[in-house]
N, CA and C of each residue as an Amber inpcrd file, in Angstrom:
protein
   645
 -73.8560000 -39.8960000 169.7600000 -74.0340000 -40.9920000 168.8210000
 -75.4840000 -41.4440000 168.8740000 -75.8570000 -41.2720000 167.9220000
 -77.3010000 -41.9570000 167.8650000 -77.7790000 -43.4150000 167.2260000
 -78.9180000 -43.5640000 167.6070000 -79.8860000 -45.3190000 167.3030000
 -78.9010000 -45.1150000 165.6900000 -78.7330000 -46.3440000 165.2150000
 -78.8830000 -46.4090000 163.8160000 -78.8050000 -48.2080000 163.5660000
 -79.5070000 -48.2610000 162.4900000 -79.6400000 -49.9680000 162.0310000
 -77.7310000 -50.4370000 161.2310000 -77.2620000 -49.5260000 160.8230000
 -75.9110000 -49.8700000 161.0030000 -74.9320000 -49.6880000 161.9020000
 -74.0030000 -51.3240000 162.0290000 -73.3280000 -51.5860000 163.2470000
 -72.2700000 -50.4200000 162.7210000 -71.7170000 -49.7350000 163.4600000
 -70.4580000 -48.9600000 163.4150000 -69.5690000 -49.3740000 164.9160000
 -68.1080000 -49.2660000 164.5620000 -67.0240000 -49.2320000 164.9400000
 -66.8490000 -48.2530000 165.6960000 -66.3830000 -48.3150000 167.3740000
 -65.7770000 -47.4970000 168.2860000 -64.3790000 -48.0470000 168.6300000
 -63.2430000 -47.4320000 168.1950000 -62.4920000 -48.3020000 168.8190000
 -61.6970000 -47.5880000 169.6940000 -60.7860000 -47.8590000 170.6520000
 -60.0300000 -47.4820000 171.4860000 -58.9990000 -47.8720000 171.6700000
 -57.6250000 -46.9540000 171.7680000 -56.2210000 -47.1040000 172.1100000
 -55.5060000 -46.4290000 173.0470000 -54.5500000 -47.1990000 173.6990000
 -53.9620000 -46.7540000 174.5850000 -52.8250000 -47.1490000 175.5590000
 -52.4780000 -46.4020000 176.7070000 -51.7290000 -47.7090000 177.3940000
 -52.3240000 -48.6270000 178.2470000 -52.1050000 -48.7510000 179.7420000
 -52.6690000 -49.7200000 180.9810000 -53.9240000 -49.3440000 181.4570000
 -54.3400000 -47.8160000 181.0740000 -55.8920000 -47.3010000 181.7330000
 -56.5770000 -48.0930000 180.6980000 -56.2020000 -47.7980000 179.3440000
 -57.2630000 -48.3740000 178.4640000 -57.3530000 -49.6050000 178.6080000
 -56.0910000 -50.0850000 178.1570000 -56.5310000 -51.7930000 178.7130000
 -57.3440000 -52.0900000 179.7830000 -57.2260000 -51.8770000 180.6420000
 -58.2220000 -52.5880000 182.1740000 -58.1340000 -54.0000000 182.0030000
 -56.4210000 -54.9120000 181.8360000 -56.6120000 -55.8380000 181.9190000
 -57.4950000 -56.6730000 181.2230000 -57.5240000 -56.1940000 179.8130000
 -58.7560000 -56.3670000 178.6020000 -57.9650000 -58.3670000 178.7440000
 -59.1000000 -59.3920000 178.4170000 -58.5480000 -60.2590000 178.0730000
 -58.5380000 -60.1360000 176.2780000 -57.1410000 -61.6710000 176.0610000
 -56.9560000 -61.9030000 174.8260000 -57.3940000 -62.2520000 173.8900000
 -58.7400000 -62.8490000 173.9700000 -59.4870000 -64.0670000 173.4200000
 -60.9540000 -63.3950000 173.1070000 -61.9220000 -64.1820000 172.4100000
 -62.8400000 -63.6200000 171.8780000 -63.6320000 -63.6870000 173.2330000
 -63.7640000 -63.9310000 174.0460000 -64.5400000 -64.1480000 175.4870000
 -65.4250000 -62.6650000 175.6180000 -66.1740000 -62.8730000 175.6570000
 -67.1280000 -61.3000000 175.9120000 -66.9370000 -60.3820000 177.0280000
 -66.6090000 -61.8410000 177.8280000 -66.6420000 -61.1540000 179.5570000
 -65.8020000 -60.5630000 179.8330000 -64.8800000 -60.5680000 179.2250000
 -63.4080000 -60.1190000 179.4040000 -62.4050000 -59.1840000 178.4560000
 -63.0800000 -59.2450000 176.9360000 -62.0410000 -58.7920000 175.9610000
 -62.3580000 -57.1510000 176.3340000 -63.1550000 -56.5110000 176.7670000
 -62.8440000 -54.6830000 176.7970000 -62.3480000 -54.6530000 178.1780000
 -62.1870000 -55.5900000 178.6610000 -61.2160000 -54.9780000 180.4330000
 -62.3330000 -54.5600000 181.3270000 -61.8210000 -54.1200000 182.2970000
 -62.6820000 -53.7810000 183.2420000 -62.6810000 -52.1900000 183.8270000
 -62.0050000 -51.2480000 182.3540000 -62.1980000 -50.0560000 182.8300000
 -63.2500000 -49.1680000 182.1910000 -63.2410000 -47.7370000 181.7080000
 -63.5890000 -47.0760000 181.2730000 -64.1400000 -47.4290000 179.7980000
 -63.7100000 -48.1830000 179.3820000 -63.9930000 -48.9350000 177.6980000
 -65.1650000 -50.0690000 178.2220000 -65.0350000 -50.5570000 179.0710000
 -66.0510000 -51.1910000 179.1470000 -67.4100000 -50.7470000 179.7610000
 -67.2000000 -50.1200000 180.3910000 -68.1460000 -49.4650000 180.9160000
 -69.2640000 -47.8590000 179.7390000 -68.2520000 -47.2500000 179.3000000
 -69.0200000 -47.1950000 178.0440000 -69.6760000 -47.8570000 177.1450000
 -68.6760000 -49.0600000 176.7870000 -69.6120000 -50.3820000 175.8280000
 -70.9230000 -50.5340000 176.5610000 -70.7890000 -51.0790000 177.9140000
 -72.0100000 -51.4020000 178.5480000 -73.3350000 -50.0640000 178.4520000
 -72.7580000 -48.8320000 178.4360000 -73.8890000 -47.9050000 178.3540000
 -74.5330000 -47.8500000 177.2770000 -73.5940000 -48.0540000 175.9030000
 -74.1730000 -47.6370000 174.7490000 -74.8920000 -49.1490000 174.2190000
 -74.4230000 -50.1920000 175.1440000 -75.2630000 -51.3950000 174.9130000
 -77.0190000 -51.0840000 175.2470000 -76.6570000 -50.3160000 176.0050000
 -78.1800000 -50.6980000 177.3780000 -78.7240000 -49.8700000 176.6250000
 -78.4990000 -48.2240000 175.9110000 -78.8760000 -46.8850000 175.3560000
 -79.5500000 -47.2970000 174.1190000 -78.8790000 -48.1440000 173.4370000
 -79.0770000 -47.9180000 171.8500000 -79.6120000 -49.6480000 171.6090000
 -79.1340000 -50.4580000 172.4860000 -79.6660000 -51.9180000 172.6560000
 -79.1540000 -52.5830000 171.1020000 -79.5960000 -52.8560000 169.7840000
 -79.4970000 -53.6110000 169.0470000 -78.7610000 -52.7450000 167.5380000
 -78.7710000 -51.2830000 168.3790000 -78.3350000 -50.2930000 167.4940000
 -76.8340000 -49.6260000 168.1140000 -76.5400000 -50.3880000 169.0710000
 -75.2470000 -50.0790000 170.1420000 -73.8690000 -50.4080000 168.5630000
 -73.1810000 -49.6550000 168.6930000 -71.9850000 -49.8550000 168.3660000
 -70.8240000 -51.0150000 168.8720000 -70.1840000 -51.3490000 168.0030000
 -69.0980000 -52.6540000 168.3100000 -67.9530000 -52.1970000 168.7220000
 -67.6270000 -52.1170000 169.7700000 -66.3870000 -51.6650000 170.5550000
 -65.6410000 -52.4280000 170.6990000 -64.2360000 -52.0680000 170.4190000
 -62.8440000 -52.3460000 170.3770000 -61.9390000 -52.0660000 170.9710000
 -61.5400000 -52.7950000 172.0480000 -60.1530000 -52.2290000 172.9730000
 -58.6320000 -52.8110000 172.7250000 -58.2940000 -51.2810000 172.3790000
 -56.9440000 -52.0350000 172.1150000 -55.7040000 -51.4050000 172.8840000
 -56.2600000 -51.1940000 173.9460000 -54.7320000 -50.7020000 174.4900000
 -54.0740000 -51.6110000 175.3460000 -53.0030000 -51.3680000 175.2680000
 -51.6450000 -52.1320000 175.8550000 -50.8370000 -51.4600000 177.0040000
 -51.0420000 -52.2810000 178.0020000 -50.4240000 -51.7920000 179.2080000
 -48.5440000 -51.1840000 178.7670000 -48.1980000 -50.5150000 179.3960000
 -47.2950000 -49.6190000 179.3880000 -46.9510000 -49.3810000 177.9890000
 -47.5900000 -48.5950000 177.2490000 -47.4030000 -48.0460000 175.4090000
 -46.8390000 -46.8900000 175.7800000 -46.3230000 -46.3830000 175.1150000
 -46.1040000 -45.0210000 175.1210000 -46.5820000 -44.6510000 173.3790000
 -46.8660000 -43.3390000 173.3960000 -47.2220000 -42.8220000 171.7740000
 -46.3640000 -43.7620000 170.5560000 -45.1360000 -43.5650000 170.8400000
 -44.0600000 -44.1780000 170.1030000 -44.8400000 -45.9330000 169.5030000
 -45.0690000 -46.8410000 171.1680000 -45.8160000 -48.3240000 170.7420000
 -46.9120000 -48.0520000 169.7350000 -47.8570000 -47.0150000 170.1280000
 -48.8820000 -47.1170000 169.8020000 -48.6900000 -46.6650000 167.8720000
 -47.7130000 -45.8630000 167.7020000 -47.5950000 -45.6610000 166.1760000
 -46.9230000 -47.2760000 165.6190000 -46.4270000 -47.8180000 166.2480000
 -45.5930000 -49.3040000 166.0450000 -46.1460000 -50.0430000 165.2600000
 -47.7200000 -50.0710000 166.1350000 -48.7470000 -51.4040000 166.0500000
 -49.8410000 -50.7760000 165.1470000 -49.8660000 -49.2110000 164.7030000
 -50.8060000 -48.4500000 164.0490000 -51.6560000 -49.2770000 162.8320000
 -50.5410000 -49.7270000 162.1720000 -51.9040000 -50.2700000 161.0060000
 -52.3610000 -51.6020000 161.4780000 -51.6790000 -52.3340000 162.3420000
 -52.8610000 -53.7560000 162.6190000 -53.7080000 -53.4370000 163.6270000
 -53.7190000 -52.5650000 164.4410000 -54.6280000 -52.3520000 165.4890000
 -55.7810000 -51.1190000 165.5800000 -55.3350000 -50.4560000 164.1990000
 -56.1020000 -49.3250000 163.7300000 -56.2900000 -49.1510000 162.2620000
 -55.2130000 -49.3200000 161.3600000 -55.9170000 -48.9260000 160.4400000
 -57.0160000 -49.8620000 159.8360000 -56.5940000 -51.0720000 160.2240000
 -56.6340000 -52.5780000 159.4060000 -58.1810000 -52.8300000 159.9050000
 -58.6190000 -52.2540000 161.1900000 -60.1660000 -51.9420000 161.7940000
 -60.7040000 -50.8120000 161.4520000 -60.6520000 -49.9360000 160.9730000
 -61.0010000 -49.0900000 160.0850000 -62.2280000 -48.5550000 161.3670000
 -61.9380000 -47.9490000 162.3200000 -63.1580000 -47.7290000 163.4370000
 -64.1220000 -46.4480000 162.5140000 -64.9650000 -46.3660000 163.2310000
 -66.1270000 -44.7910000 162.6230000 -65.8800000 -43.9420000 163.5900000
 -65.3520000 -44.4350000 165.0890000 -64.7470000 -43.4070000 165.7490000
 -63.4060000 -44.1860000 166.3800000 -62.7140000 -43.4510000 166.6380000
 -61.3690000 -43.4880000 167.5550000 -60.9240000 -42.9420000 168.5180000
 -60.9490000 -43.4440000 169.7850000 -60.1890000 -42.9400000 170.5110000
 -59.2580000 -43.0160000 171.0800000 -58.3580000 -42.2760000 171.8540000
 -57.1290000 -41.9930000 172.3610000 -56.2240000 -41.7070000 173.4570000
 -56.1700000 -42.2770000 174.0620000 -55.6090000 -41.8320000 175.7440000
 -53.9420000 -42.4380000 175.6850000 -52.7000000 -41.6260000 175.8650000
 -51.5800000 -41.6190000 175.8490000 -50.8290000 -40.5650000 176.7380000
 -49.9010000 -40.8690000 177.4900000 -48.7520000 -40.0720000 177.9160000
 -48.0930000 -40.1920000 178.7790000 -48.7160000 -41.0970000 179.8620000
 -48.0600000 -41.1430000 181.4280000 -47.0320000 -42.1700000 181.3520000
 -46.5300000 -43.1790000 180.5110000 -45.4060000 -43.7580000 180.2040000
 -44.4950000 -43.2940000 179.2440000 -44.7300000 -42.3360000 178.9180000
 -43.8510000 -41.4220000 177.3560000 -42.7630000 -40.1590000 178.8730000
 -43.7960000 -39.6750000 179.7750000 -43.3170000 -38.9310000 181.0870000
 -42.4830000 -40.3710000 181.9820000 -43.3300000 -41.2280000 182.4960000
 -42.4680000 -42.1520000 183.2990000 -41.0290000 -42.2840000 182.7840000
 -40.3760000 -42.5440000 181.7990000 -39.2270000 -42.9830000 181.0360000
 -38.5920000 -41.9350000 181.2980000 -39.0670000 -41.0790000 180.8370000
 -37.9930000 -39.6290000 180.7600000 -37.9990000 -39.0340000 182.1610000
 -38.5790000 -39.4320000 183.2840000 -38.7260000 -38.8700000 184.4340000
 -37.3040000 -40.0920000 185.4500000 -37.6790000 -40.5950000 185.0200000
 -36.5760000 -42.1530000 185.5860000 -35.7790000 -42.6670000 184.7970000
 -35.4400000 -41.1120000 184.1110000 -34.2800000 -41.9550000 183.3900000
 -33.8150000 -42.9720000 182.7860000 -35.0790000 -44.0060000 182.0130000
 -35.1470000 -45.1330000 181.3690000 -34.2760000 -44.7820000 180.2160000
 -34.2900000 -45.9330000 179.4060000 -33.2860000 -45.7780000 177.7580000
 -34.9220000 -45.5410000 176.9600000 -35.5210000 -45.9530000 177.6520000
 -36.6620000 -45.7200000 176.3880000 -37.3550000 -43.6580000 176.5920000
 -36.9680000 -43.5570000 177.3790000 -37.2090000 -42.0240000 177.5990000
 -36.1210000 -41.3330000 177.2810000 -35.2990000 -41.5210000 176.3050000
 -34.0900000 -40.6490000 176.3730000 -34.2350000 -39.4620000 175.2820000
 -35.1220000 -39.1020000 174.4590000 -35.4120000 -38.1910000 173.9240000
 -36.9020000 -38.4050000 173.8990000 -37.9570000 -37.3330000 174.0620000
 -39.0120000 -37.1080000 174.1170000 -39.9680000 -37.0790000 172.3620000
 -40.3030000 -38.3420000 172.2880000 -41.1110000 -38.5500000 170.8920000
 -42.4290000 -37.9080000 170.9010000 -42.7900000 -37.7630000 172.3160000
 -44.7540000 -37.9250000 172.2360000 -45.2620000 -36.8890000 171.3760000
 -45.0760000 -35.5970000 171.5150000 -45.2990000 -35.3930000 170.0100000
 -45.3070000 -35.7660000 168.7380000 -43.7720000 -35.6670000 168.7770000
 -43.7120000 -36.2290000 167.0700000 -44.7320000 -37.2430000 166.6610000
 -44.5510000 -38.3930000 167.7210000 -45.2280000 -39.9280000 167.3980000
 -46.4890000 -39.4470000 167.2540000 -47.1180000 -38.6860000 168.1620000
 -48.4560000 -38.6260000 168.4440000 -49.2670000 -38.0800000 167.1620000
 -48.5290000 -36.8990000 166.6960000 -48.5910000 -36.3780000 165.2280000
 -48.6280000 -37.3340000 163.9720000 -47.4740000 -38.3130000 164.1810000
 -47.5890000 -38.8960000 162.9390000 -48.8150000 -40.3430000 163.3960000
 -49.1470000 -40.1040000 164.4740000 -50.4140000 -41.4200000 164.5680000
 -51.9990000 -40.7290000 163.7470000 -51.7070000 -39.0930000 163.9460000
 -52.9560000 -38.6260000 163.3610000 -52.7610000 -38.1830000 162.0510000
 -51.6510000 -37.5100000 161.9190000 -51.5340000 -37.3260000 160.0090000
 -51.6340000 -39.2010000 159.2920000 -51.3460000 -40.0460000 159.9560000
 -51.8070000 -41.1940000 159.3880000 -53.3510000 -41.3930000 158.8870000
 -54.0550000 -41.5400000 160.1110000 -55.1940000 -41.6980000 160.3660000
 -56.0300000 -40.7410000 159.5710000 -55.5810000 -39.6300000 159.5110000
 -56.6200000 -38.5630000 158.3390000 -56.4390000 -39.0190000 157.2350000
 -55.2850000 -39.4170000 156.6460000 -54.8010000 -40.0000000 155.3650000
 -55.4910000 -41.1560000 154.7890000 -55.7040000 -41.9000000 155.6480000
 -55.9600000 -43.1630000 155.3410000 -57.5280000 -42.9240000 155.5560000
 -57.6710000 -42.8300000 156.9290000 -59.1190000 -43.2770000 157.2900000
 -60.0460000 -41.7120000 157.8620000 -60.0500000 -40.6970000 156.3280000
 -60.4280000 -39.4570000 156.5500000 -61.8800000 -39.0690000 157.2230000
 -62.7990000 -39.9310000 156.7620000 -64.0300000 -39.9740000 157.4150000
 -64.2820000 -40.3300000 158.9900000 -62.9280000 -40.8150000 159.5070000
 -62.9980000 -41.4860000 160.9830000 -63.2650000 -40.2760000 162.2100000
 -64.0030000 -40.3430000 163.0140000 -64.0300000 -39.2340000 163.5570000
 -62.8440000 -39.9690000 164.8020000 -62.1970000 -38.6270000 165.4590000
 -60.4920000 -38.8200000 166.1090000 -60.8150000 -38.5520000 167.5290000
 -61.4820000 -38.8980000 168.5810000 -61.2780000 -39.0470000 170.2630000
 -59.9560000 -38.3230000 171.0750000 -59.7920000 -37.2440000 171.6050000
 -58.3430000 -37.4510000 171.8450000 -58.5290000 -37.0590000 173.5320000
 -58.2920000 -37.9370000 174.7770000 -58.7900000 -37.8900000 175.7170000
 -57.3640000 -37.2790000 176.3490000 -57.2930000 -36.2610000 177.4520000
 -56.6710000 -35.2730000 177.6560000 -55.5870000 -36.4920000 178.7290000
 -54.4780000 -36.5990000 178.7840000 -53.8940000 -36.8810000 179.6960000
 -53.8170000 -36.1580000 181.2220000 -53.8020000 -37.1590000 182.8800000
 -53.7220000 -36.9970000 183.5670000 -53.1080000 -37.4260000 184.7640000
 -53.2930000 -36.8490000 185.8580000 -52.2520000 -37.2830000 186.9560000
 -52.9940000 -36.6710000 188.3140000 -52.6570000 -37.3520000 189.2790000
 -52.6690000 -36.6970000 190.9640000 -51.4730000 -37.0700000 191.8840000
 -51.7720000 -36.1330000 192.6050000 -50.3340000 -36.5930000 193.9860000
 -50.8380000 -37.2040000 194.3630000 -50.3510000 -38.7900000 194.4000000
 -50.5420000 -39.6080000 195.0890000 -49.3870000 -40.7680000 195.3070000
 -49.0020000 -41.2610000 196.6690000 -48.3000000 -42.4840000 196.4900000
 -46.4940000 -41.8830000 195.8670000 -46.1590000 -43.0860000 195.1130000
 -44.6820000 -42.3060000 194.5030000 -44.5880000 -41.2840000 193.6670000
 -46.0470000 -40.7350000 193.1550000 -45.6870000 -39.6670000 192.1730000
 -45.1250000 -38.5470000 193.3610000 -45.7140000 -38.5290000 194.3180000
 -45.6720000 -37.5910000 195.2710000 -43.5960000 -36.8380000 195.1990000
 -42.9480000 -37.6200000 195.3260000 -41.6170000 -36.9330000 195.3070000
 -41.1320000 -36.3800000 194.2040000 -41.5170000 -36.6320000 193.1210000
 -40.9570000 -36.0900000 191.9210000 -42.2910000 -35.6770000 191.5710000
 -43.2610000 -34.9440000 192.1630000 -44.4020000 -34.3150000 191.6480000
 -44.2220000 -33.2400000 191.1900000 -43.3550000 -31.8430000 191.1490000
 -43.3950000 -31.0940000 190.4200000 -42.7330000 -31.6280000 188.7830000
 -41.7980000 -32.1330000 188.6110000 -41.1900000 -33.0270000 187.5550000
 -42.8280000 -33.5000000 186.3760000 -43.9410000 -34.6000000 187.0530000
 -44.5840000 -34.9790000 186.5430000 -45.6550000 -33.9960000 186.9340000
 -46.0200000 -33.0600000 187.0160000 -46.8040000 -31.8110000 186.5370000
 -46.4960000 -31.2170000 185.4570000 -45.2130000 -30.9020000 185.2840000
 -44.6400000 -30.0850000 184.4340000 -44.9700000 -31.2000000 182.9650000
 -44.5060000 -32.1110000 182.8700000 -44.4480000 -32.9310000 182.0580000
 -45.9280000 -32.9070000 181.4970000 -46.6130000 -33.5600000 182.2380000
 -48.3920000 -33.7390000 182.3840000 -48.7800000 -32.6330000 181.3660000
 -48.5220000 -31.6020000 182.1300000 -49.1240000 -30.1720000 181.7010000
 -48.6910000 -29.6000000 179.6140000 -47.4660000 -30.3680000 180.0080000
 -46.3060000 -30.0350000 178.4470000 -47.5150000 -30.3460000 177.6340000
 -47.4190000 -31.9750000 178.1410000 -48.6950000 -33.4250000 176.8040000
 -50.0690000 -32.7650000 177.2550000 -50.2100000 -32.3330000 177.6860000
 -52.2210000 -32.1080000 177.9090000 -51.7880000 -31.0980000 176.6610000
 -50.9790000 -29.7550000 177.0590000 -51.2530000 -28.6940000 175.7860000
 -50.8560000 -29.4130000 174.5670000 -50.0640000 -30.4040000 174.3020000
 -49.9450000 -31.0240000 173.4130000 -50.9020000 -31.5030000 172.5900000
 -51.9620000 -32.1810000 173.1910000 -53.0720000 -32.8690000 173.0930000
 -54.2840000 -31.9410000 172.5080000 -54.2630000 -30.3530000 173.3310000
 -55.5130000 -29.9790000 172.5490000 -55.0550000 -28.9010000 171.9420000
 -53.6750000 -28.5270000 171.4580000 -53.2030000 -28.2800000 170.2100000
 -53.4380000 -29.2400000 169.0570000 -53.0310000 -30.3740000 168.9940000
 -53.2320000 -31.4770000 168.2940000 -54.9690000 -31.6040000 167.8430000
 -55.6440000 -31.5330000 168.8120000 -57.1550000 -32.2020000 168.4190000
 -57.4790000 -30.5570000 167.7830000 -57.5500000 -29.8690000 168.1080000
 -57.3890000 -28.4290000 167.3670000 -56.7920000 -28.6090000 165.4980000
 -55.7450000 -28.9110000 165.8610000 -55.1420000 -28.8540000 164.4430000
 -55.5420000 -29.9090000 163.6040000 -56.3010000 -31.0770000 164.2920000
 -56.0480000 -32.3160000 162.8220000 -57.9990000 -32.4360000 163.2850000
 -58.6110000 -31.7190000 163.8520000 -60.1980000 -31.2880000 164.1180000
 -60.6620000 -32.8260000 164.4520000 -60.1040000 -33.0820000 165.8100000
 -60.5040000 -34.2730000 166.6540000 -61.6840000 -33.4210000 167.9570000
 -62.0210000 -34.5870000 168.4190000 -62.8400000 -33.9090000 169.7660000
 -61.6100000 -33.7580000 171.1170000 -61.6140000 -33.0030000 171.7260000
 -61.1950000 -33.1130000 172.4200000 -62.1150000 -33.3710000 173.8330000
 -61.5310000 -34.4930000 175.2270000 -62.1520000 -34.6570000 176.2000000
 -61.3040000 -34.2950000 177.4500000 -61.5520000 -33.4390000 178.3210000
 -60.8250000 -32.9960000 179.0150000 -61.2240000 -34.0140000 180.2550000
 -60.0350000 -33.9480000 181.3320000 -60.0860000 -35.0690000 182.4030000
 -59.4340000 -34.1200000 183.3180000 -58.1930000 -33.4840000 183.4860000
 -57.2120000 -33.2430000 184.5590000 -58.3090000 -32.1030000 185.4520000
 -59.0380000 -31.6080000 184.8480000 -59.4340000 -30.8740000 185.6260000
 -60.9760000 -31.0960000 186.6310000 -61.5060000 -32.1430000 185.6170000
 -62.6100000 -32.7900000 186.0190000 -62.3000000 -34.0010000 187.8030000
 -60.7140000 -34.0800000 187.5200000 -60.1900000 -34.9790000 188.3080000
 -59.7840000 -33.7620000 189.5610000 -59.2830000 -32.5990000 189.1800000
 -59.2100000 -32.0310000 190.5800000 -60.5510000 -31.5140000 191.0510000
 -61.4700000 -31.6000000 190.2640000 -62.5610000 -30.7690000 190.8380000
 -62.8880000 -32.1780000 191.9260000 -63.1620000 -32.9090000 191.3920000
 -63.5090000 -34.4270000 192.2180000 -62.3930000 -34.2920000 193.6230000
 -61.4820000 -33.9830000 193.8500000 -60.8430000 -34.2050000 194.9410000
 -61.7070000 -33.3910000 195.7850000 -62.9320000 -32.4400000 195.4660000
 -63.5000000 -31.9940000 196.6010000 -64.3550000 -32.8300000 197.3140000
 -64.4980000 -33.7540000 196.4980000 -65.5950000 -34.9690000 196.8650000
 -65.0710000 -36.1600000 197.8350000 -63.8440000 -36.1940000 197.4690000
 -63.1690000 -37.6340000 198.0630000 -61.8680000 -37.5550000 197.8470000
 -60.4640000 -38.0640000 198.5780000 -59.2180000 -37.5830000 199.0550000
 -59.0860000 -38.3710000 197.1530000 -57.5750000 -37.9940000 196.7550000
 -57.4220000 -38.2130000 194.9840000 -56.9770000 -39.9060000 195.1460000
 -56.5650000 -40.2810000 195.8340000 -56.3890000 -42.1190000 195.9430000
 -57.9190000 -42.7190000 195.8870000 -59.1260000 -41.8500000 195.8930000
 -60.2550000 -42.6720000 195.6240000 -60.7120000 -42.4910000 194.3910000
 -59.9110000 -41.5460000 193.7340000 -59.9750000 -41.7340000 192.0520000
 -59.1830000 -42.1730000 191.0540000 -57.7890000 -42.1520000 191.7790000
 -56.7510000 -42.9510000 190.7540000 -55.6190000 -43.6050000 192.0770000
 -55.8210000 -44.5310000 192.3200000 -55.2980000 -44.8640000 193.2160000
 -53.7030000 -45.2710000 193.6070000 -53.1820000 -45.1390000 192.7160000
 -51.2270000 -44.8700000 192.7760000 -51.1470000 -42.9850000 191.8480000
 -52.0120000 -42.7710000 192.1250000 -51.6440000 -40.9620000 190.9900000
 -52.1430000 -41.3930000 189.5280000 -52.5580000 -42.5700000 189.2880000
 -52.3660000 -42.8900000 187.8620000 -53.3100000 -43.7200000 186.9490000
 -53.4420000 -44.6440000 187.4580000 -54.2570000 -45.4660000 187.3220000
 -55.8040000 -45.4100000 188.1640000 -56.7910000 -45.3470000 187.5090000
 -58.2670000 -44.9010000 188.1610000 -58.6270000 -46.1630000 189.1660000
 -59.3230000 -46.0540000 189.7740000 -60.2980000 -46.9250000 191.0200000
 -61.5350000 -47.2040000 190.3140000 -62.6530000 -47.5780000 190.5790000
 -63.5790000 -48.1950000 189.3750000 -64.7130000 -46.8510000 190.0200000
 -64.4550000 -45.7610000 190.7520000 -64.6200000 -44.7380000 190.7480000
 -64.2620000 -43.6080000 189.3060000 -62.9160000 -43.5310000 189.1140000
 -62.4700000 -42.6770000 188.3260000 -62.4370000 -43.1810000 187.2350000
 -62.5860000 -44.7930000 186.7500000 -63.0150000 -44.7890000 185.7020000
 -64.4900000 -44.7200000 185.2990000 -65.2210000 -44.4230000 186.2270000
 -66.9270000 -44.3600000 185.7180000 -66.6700000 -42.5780000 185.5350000
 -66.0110000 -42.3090000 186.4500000 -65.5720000 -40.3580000 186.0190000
 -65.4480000 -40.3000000 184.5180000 -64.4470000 -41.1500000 184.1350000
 -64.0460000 -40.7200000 182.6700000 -64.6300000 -41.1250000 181.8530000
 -65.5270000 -42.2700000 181.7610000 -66.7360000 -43.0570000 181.2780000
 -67.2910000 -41.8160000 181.0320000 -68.4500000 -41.2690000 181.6760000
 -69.0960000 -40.4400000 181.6660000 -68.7120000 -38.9590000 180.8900000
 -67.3700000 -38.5370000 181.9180000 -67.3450000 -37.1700000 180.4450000
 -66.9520000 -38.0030000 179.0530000 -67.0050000 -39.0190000 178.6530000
 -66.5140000 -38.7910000 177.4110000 -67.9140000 -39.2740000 176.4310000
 -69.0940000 -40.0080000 177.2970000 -70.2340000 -39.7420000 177.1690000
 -70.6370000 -38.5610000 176.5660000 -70.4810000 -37.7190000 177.6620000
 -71.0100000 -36.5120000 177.8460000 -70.5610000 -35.3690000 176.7070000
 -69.3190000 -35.7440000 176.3110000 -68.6990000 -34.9900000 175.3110000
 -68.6510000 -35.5390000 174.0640000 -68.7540000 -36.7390000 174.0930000
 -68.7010000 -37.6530000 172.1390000 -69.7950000 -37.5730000 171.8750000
 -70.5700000 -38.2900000 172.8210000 -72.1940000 -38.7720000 172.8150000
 -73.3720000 -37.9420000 171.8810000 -73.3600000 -36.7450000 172.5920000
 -74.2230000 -35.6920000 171.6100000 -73.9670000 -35.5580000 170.1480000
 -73.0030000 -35.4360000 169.8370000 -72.7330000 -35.7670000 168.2450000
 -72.9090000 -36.9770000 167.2530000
């Protein structure tokens, strides 16, 4: 993304990673959370300074694809972003892994599909983010870890089939995250298997830098 004298729209959706505990209110200090969304805002603040883009966080702790098509036109279409991005899956797997009522047939496709045949429809010029879902053994994933591999693995190919077919970027993570376990045990990057440490979210900060950014 480069300098430009027009403000453009980044926005972001998701479940509890994206949020980072985003507050509700117009408060600066608080409305992008304290993860990975903010910490990009802050780069492309410092990078581009008065030419930085207006970032938007809108994810909602425990969404699954399904929430996120729910709330689609007030939280996306109705903001009309210049880019979008996307991080979904580890509560669409939780449900169906524990046997919840809300996991009782597997939507994340379907939903996930009809969040992007929307979005081309409507808002064709938007460029589409689609950040790879992930996981580590750690903590309780640990007993039902082959279960949530398998799953993991289903939605990642899901994901860059999808950014493939509807010509989104795709940003890969799962693997960027095991390479990092050579660096430091995986609880110093997502510290229940799932949720990042303010380690693993400067990890994902960065590749998605590294991968949106140039364009």
């Amino acid at each position: 993304m480069t300098g430009t004298t027009e403000k453009r729209t980044i926005l972001f959706i998701g479940d509890s990673i994206t949020d980072g505990n985003r507050g509700r209110t117009d408060d600066p200090n608080h409305i992008l959370g304290h993860g990975y969304v903010f910490q990009i805002a802050g780069r492309l603040g410092l990078e581009l300074g008065a030419g930085a883009p207006h970032v938007v966080n809108r994810g909602i702790s425990g969404d699954r694809a399904s929430d996120l098509y729910a709330r689609w036109n007030e939280d996306v279409i109705s903001v009309r972003p210049d880019v979008l991005s996307i991080l979904v899956g580890v509560n669409d797997a939780f449900h169906l892994i524990h046997g919840d009522a809300r996991g009782a047939s597997d939507r994340y496709k379907r939903s996930y599909t009809h969040l992007l045949e929307e979005t081309r429809e409507i808002l064709p010029e938007t460029r589409i983010v689609l950040l790879e879902p992930f996981l580590l053994p750690v903590g309780a994933l640990v007993e039902k870890w082959p279960l949530w591999e398998a799953k993991l693995e289903q939605y990642r190919h899901t994901v860059r089939e999808l950014a493939e077919c509807y010509a989104c970027t795709f940003v890969p993570l799962q693997q960027l995250l095991d390479d990092a376990r050579g660096k430091a045990p995986a609880e110093h990057w997502l510290w229940d298997g799932i949720h990042p440490t303010a380690a693993g979210h400067e990890l994902i900060a960065r590749q998605w830098m590294d991968v949106v950014s140039p364009s």
